[in-house]
ZASESE-421604 format. One line per 5 residues: number of its first residue (from 1); their letters; for each residue x, y, z of C-alpha. Coordinates in steps of 0.001 Angstrom, whole numbers. Each point is the difference from the previous one (the first is absolute). Layout:
<rs>
NUM	A	X:Y:Z ~ ...
</rs>
This chain:
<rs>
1	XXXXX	0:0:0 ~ 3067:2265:1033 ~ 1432:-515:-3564 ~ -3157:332:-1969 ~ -90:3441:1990
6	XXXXX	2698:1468:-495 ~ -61:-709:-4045 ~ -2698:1978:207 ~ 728:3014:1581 ~ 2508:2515:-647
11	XXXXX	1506:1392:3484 ~ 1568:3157:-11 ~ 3488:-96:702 ~ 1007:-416:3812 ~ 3354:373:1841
16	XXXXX	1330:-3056:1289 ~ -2069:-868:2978 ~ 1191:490:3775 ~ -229:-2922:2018 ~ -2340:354:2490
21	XXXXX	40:-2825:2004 ~ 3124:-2942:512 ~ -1660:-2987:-83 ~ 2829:-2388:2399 ~ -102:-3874:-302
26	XXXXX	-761:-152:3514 ~ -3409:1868:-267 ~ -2739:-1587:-493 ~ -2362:2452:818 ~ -593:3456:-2289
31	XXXXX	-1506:3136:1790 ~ -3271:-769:1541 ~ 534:-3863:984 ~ -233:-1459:-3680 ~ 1396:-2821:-558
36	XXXXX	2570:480:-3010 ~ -1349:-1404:-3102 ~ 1648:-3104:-1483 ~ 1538:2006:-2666 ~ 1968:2125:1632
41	XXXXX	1302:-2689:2264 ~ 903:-1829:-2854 ~ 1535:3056:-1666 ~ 1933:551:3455 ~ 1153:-3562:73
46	XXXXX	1138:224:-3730 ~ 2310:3429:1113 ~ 1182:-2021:2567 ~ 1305:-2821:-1658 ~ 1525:2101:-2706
51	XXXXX	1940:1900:2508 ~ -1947:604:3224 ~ 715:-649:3497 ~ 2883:2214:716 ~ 2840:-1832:-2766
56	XXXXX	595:3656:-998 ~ 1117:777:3520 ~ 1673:-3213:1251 ~ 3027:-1107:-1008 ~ 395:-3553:-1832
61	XXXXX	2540:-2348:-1241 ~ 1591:663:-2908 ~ -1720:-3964:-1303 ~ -1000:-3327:1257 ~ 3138:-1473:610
66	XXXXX	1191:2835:2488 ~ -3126:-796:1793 ~ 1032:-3897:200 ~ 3375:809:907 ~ -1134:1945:3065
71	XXXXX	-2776:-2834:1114 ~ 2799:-2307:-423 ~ 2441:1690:1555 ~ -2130:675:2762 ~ -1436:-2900:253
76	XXXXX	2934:-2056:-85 ~ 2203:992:3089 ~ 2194:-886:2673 ~ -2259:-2217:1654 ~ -88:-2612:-3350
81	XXXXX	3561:-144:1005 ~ 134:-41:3685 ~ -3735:-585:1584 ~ -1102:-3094:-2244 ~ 3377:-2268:91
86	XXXXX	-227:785:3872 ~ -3570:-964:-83 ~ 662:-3013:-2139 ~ 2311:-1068:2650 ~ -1577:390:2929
91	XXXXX	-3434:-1552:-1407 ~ 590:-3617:-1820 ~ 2169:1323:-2900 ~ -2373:-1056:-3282 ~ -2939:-559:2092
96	XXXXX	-180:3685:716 ~ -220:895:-3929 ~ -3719:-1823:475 ~ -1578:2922:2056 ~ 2173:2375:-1718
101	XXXXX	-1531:-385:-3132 ~ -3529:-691:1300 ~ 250:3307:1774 ~ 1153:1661:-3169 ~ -3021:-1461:-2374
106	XXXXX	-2681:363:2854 ~ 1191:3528:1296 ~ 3330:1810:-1220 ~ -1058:-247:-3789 ~ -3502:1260:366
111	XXXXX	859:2633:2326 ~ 2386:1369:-2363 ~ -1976:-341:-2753 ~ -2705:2342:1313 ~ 2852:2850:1531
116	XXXXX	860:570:-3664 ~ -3264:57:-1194 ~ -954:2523:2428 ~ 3288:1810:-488 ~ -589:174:-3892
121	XXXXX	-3689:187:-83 ~ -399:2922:2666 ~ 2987:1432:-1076 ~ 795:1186:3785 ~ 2460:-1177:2835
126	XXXXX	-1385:-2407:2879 ~ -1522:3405:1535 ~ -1742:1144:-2722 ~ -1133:-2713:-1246 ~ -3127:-656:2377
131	XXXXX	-1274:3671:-763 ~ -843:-1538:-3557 ~ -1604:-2763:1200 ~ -2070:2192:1724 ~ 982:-1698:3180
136	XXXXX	1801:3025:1801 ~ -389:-1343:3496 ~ 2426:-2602:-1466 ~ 2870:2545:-163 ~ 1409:-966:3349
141	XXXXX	942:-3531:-1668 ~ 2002:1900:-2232 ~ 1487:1947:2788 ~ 624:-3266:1628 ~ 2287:-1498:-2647
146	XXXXX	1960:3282:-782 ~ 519:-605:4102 ~ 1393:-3341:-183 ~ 1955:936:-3476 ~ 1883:2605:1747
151	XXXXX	453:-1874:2633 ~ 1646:-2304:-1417 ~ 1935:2218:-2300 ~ 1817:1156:3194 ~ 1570:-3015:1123
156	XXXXX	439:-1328:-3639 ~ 2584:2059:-1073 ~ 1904:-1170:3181 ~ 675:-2862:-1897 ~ 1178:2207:-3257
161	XXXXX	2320:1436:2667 ~ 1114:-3285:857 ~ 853:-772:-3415 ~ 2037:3026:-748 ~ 1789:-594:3131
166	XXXXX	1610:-3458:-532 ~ 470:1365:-3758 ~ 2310:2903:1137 ~ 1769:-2524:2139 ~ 847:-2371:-2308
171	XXXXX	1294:2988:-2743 ~ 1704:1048:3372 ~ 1523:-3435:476 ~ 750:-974:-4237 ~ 1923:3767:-161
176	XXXXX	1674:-1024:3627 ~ 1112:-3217:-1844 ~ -1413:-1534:3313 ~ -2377:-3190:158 ~ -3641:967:413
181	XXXXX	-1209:1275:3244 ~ -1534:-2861:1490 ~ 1742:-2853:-1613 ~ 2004:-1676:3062 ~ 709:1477:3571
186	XXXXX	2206:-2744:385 ~ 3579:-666:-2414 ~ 2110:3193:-79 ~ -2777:2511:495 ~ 1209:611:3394
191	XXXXX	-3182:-966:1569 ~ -806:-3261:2044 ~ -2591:-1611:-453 ~ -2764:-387:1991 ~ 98:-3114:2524
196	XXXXX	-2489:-3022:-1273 ~ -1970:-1609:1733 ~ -307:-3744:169 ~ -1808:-3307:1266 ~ 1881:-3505:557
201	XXXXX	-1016:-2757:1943 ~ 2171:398:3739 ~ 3281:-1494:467 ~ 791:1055:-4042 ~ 494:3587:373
206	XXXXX	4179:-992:1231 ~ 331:-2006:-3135 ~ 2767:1291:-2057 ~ -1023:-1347:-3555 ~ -3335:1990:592
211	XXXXX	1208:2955:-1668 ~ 3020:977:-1670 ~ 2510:1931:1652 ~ 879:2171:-3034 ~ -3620:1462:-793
216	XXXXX	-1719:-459:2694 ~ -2689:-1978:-2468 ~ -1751:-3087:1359 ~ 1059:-3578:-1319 ~ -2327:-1053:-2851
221	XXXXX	484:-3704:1457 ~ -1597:915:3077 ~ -3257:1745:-1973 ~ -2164:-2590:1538 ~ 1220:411:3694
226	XXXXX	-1308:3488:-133 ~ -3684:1559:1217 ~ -2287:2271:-1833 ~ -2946:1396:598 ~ -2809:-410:-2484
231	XXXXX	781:2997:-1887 ~ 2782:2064:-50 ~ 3028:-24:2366 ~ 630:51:4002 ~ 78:3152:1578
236	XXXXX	2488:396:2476 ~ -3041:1422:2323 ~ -1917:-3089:-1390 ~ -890:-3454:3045 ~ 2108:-2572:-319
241	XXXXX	-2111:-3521:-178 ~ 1047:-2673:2694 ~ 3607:-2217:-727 ~ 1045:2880:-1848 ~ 2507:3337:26
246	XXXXX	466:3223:-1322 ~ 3531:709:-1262 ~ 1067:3422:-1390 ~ 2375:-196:-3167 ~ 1766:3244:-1797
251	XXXXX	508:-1360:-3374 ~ 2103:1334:-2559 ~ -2642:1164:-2122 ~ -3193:1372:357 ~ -1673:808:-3650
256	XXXXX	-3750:254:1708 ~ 684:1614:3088 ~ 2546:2732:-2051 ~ -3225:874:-2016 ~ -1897:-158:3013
261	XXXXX	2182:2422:2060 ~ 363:2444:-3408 ~ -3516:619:137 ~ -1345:256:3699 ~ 3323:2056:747
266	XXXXX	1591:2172:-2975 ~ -3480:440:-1847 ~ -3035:412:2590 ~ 2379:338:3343 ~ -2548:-1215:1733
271	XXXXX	-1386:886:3486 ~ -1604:-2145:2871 ~ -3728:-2:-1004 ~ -2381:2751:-1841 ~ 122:2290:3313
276	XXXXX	3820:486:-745 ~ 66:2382:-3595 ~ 4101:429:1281 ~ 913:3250:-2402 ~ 40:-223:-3733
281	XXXXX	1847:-2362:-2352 ~ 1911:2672:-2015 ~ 982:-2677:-2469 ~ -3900:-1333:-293 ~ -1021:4315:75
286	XXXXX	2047:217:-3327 ~ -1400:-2673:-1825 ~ -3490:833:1242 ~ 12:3236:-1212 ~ 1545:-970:-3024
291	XXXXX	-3093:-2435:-417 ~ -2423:2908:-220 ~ 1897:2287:-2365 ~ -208:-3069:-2407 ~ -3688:-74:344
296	XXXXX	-645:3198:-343 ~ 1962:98:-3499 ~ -2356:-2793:-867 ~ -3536:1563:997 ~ 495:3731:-90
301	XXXXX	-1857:532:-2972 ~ -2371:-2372:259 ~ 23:-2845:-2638 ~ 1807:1857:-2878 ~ 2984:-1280:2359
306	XXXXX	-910:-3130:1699 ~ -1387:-1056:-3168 ~ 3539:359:-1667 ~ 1716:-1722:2931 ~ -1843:-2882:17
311	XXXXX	1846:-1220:-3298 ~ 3252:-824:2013 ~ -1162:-577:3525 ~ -3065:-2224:-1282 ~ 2536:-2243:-2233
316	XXXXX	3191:84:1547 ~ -1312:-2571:2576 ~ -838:-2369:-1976 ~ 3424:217:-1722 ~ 1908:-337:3505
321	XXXXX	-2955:-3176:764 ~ 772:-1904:-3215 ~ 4117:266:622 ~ 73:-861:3375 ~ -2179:-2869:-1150
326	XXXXX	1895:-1718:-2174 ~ 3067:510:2729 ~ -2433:-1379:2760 ~ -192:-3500:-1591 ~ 3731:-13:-747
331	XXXXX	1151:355:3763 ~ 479:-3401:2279 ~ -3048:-946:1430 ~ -2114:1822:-1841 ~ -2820:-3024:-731
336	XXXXX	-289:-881:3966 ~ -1539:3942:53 ~ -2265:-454:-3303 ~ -1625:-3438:1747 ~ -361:1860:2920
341	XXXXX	-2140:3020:-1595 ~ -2265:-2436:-2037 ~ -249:-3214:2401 ~ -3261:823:1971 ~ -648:-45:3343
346	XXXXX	-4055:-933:-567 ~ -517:-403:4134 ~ 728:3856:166 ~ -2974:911:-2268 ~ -2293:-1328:3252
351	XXXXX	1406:3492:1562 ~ -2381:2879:-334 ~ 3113:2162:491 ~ 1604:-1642:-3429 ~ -3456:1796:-1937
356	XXXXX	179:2720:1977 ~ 3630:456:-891 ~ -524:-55:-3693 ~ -2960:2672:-258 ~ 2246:1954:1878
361	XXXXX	3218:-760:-2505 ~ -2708:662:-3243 ~ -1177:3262:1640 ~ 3443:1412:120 ~ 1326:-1179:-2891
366	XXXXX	-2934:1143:-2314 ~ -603:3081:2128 ~ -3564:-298:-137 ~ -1623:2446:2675 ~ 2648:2344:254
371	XXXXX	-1713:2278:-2777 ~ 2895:173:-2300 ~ -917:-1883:-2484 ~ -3355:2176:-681 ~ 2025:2873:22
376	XXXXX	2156:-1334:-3192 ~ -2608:-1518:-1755 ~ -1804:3600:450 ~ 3429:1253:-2321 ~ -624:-2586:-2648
381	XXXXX	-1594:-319:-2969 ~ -3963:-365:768 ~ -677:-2383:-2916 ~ 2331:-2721:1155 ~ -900:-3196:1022
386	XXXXX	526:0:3012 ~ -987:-3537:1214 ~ 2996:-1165:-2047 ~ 2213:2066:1407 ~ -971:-1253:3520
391	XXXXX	406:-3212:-1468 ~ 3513:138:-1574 ~ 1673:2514:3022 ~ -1197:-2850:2561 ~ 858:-3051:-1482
396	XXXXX	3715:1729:-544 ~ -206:1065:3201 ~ -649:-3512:1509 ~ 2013:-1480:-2599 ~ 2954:2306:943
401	XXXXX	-142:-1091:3808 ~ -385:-3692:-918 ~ 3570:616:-2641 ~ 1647:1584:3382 ~ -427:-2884:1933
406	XXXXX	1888:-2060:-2348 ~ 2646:2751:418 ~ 41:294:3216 ~ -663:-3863:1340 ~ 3189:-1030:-2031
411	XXXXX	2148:2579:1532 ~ -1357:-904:3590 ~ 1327:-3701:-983 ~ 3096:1504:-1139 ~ 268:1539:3655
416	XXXXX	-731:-2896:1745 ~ 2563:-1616:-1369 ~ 2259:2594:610 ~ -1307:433:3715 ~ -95:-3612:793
421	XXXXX	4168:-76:275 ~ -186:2459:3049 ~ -3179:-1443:1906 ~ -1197:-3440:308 ~ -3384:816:314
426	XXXXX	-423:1392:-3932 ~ -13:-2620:-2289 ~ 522:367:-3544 ~ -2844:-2710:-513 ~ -3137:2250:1448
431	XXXXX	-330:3834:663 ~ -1395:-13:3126 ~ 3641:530:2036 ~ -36:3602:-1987 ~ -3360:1056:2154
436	XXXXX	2689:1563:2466 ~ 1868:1910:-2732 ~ -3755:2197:-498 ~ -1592:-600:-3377 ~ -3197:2749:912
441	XXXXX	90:2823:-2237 ~ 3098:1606:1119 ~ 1829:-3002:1359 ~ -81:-1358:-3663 ~ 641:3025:-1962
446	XXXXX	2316:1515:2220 ~ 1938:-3040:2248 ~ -471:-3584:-2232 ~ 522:1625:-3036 ~ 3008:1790:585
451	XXXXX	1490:-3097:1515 ~ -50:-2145:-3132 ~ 593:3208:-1664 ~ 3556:274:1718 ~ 270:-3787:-803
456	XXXXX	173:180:-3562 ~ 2466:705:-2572 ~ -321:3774:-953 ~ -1866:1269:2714 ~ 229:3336:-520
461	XXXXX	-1552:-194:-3718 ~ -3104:-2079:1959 ~ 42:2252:2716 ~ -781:3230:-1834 ~ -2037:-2377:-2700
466	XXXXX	-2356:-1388:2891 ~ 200:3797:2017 ~ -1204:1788:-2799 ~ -2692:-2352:-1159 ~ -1225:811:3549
471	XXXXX	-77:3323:-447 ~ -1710:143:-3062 ~ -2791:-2348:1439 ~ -446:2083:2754 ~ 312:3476:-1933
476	XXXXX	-3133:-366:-2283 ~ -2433:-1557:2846 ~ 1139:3165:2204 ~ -10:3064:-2452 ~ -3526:-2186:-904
481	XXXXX	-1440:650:3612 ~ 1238:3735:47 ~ -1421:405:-3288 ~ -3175:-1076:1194 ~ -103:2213:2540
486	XXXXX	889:2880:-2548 ~ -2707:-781:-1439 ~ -2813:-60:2597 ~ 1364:2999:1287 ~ -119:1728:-3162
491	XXXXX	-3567:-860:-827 ~ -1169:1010:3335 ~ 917:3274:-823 ~ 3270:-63:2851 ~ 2837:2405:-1164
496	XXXXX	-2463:1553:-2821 ~ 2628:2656:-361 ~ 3257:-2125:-186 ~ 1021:-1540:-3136 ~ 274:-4032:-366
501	XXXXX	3990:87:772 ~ -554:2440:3023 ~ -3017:-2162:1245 ~ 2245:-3311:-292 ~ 2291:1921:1521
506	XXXXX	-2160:1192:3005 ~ -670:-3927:461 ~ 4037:-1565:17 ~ 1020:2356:2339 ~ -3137:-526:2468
511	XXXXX	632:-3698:-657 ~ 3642:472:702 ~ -337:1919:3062 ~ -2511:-2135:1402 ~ 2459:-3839:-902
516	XXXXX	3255:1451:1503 ~ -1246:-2360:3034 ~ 964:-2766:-2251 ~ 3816:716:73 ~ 659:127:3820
521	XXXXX	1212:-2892:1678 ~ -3176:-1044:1010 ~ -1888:668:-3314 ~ -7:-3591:-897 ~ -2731:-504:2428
526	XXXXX	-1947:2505:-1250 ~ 73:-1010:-3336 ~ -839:-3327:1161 ~ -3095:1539:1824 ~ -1221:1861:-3038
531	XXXXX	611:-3066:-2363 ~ -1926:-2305:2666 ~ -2811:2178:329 ~ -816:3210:-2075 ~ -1731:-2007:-2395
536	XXXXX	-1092:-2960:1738 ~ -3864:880:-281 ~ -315:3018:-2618 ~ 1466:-1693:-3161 ~ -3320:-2477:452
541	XXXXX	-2283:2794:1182 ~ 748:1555:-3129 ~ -877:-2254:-2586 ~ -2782:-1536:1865 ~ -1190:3121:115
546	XXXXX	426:690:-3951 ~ -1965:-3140:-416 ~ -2831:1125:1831 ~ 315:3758:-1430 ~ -499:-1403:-3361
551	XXXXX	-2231:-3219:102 ~ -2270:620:3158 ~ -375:3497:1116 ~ -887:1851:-3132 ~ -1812:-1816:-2259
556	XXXXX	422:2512:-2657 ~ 3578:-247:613 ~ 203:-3374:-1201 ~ -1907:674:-2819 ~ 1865:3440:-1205
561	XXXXX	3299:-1930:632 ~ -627:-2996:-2467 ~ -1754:2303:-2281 ~ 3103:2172:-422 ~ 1798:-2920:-113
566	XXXXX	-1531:-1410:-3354 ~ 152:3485:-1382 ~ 3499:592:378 ~ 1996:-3184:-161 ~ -2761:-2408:-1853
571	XXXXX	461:-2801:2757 ~ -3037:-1123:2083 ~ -83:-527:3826 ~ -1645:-3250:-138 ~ -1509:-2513:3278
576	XXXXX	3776:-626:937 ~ 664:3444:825 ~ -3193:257:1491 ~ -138:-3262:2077 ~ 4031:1626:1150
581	XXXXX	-366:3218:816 ~ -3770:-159:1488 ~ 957:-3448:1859 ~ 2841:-1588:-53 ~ 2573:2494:986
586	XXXXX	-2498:1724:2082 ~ -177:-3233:2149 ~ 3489:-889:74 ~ 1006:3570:1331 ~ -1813:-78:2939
591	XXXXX	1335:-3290:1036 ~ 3319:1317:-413 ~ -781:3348:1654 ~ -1479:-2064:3196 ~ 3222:-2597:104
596	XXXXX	2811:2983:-275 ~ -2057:1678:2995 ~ 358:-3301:1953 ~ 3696:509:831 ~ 448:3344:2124
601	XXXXX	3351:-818:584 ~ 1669:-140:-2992 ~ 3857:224:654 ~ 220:-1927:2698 ~ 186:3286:2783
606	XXXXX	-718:-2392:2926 ~ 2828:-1853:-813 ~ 2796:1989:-1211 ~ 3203:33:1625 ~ 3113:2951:-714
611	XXXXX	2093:-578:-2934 ~ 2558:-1873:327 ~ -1513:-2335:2456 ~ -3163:447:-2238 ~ -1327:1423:-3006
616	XXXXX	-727:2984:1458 ~ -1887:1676:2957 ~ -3987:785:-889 ~ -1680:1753:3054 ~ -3472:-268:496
621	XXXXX	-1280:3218:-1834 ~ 1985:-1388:-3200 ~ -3331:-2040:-658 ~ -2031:3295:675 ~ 1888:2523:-2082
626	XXXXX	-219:-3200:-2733 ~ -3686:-658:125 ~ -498:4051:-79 ~ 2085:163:-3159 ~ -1802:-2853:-1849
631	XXXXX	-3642:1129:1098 ~ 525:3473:-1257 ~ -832:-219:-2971 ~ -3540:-1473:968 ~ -513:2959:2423
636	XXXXX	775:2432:-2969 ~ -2907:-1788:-2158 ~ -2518:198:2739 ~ 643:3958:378 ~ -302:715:-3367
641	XXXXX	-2533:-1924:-268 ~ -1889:1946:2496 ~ 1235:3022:-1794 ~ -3523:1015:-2358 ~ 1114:674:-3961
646	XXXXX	-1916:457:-2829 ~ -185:-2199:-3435 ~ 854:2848:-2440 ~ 2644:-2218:-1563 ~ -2018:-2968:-4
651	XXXXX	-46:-1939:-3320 ~ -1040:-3300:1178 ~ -2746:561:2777 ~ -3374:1038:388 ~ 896:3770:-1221
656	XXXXX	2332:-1323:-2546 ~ -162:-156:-4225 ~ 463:-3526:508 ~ -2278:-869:2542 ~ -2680:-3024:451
661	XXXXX	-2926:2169:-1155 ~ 1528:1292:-3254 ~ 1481:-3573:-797 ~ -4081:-1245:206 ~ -1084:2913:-1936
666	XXXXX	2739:-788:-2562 ~ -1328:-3805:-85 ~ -3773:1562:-55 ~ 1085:1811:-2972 ~ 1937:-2479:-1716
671	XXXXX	-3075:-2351:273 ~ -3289:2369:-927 ~ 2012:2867:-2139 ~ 435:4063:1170 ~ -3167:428:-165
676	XXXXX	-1068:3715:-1202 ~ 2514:2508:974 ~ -612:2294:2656 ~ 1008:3496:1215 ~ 4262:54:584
681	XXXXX	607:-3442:-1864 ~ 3300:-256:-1692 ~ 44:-2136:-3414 ~ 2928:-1339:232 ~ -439:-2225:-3297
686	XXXXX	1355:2835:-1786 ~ 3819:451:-9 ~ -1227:4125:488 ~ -2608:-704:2831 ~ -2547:2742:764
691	XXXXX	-2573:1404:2388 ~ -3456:-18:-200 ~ -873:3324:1904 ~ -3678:1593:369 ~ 82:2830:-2157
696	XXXXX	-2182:2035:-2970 ~ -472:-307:-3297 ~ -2570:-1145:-2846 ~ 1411:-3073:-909 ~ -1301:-1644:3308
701	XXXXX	1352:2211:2303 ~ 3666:-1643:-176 ~ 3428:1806:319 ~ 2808:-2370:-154 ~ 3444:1292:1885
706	XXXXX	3483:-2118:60 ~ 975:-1712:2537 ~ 3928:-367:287 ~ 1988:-2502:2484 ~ 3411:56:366
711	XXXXX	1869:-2157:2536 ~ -3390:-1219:1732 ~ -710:3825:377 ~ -3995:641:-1884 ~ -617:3757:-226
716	XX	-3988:210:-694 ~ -1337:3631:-1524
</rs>
């Protein structure tokens, strides 16, 4: 009717129309409390996918594979290296790969399916994002994981720090032409070593072929005569059983303890218990700062830089993986390690802690809840597939931890061979002697490691090879987190007036400031506290929470969401997602939420003794300062959830374009035709849509006017 009108009138010539009005994807309501016709919401949606939601504005990678890089990169970290070949160990070797990759298909892949698609459908951070799903009550859940992000993001870098440290040492000690640091106390270093201690049955202590005079090494024809405990070594602390004796030895050499002694003495210096900070490490104080200057040159300006760096730090550890590899299952012993990371332990999988355990290790490793990965996918393309994606970056993540362990297990054979000529109670035929050496995150990366390290031929090309594959793991999960935090911060409107390089800025210095408690002498316990608890609840608050954002309480949410993502990437959510998100991982959450709140003790407080005797001293109010860190996050969603906002961004909800009653009147429409066209309809079947406004004339009293859009913008005249 519009087009038969206007070919029949002749309207004087106008100026170009000003826009009256802005019509905003998030309205759904015009002036007066009509609901906005179809048209125009599908004229809005068709600005928006052509360039809507903000892309002008925010930044994005430069292409897709940038975008990989970083997920992998950040994806794949220090805990594929460290965390899973400890928890391997500890929990039945292969056996534990069964609820490791159960927990990945029935929680860690879902859940990071749906952070991109909410990251590159909404195109916001894990803030903004519940503002256009017209849920902004929901905001505190994004304030929750920016909490536990930075959290973690303070004591992470400890472990860049770390890294740079024993890097500078071993330049220090190649340029010195010295051996490396913590190779042997013993030999011509100067330094004795420590005294051993030992078990015989009574009476053989006095024998004289029981050790040999030269080395101080027990006799391997006496192996047998000797007692163990079921794991590890005796301590010289450690009860005796009945008919036997404790005998103190100083051998010779001491390639464990030397590595031992390097790092609770030159590197952390470390006090009596977490009450004792003891001054600053000035050594550790250099590297740490030296940590956060690297970070900021890879996040302060935003992804135009961390989406550059990601092409080195991304691939170089994979390089370092596959050479250390093939030298792995070249040294002696190597096979007794392989059979002991593949030959299950299937009694262990009747341990609820063994499950537990792996949700945990998928969590971390895929960094699902800590709102990162919404924040890159919001800097991606928003036509790519991004179930895919999910797919491909968590299968190489798994499939990355699962290569390590045949890295690392053959090296930890390696050292049990080597370790089993100074103490009878590691044997080259089974790990389990090497418990004492400390294969838990740190222990492995920065103790066991080293050892076989300083073991091999050319250890100062492996040294720096395995040091800086560590740092490049760690670097791109950490400038990740602080990126993420960039980003909330940014689209909350924080530091409106500061660039992105002063803003990043603003947040490496604050996060600086606030970790220099890391590089005392009793920092080690802190960062112990904050890895033990700052995340213990949130990371599963989170995501449970995104699954009930999206599939329970808006049901328009739900809708909008799979509607945009048909339109944009072509893929359909189909009953799997549906049956995962609405059930499945809503289900498994909780159960994991109500078992980590079962332990209120986590590090073992109660217990603790001083270092040396112990590990450390843990006062009582250790265990409240922890549980205060890890439920602060959940506080911070409850206020702001109590905090009334308005749905003037909403895209997805009840106010929103996309919402439940314009997806029925779309169907309605779709199923009986438009019907006659009334007052304010857009046609939008023409590629130059127009306006059918009251107005005078003979020709049945039409006058046709233009409707432009540009950018999701729809100025009506």
């Amino acid at each position: 009717l519009a087009q038969v009108a206007a070919s029949q009138l002749q309207p004087r010539p106008q100026p170009r129309p000003r826009p009256l009005a802005r019509a905003h994807p998030a309205r759904a309501s015009a002036p007066g409390g009509d609901r906005t016709p179809l048209g125009l919401v599908a004229l809005m949606e068709s600005g928006a996918s052509s360039g809507g939601h903000g892309d002008e504005e925010r930044p994005q990678y430069a292409n897709k594979l940038e975008l990989m890089l970083t997920l992998v990169g950040y994806a794949v970290g220090l805990g594929n290296i460290w965390r899973f070949p400890h928890l391997a160990y500890t929990y039945g070797g292969g056996a534990f790969l069964v609820p490791y990759f159960l927990a990945l298909v029935l929680l860690g892949l879902p859940l990071f399916m749906l952070e991109l698609g909410l990251g590159q459908m909404l195109r916001q951070g894990t803030l903004g994002v519940w503002n256009h799903m017209g849920l902004p009550r929901l905001r505190g859940v994004g304030v929750a994981a920016t909490l536990c992000t930075f959290f973690v993001s303070l004591y992470y870098n400890v472990i860049l720090a770390w890294t740079l440290y024993y890097i500078a040492r071993t330049l220090g000690a190649l340029f010195s032409g010295s051996e490396l640091p913590w190779a042997d106390l013993g030999g011509d270093s100067g330094h004795p070593c420590p005294a051993t201690a030992l078990v015989v049955p009574e009476g053989m202590a006095s024998l004289p072929t029981l050790f040999d005079p030269a080395t101080g090494l027990f006799n391997a024809s006496h192996l047998a005569d000797f007692w163990c405990p079921s794991t590890g070594v005796p301590r010289a602390n450690a009860l005796v059983p009945a008919g036997f004796e404790r005998i103190l030895v100083t051998p010779s050499e001491c390639p464990g303890a030397s590595a031992v002694d390097f790092w609770q003495n030159e590197v952390l210096q470390q006090s009596s218990g977490i009450d004792v900070l003891g001054g600053v490490q000035w050594g550790m104080f250099g590297a740490f700062t030296g940590a956060w200057v690297l970070v900021y040159l890879c996040v302060y300006n935003g992804v135009a830089t961390s989406g550059k760096v990601v092409y080195v730090t991304a691939t170089l550890p994979y390089v370092a993986l596959v050479v250390f590899f093939f030298r792995a299952i070249t040294l002696p012993n190597a096979l007794t390690g392989a059979k002991f990371f593949v030959q299950p332990d299937w009694s262990l999988l009747l341990n609820g802690t063994v499950w537990i355990r792996a949700v945990t290790q998928i969590f971390y490793s895929l960094g699902v809840g800590f709102g990162s990965l919404i924040a890159f996918a919001s800097y991606g393309g928003k036509h790519s597939k991004f179930l895919g994606d999910a797919t491909k970056v968590s299968l190489i993540n798994c499939g990355t931890s699962v290569f390590a362990g045949f890295v690392v297990f053959p090296i930890l054979g390696y050292l049990a061979h080597e370790l089993s000529e100074h103490n009878p109670c590691v044997r080259s035929d089974n790990l389990d002697g090497l418990s004492s050496v400390g294969l838990s995150g740190t222990g492995l990366a920065f103790i066991a490691f080293p050892i076989a390290i300083a073991r091999m031929p050319g250890g100062f090309f492996w040294a720096m090879l395995f040091f800086l594959m560590l740092l490049c793991l760690g670097i791109d999960s950490q400038f990740a987190m602080v990126e993420s935090v960039v980003t909330v911060l940014s689209d909350a409107g924080i530091g409106r007036g500061m660039s992105r390089p002063q803003l990043s800025g603003v947040v490496c210095v604050v996060s600086y400031l606030l970790g220099l408690i890391f590089v005392t002498r009793g920092g080690i316990y802190w960062f112990e506290l904050m890895d033990s608890y700052s995340c213990v609840v949130a990371m599963f608050f989170v995501t449970g929470m995104e699954c009930f954002g999206v599939g329970w309480f808006n049901r328009s949410a739900w809708l909008g969401f799979k509607h945009r993502v048909k339109e944009w990437t072509g893929q359909t959510l189909d009953w799997k997602h549906t049956v995962s998100w609405k059930f499945v991982c809503p289900t498994l959450l909780i159960v994991v939420v109500a078992v980590s709140l079962n332990t209120w003790d986590i590090m073992g407080a109660t217990t603790s003794k001083p270092f040396p005797e112990g590990k450390g001293y843990l006062p009582a109010w250790s265990v409240g300062v922890g549980w205060t860190i890890g439920l602060l996050p959940l506080l911070a969603a409850f206020v702001v959830g109590l905090v009334p906002h308005g749905n003037e961004e909403a895209e997805f909800g009840a106010a929103g374009p996309l919402s439940a009653e314009n997806q029925n009147r779309e169907a309605e429409v779709a199923e009986k035709g438009p019907g006659p066209a009334k007052n304010g309809d857009l046609d939008v079947a023409d590629s130059n849509p127009t306006v059918v406004t009251p107005g005078s004339g003979a020709a049945g009293g039409v006058l046709c006017s233009e409707a432009s859009h540009e950018d999701g913008v729809v100025a009506v005249v």
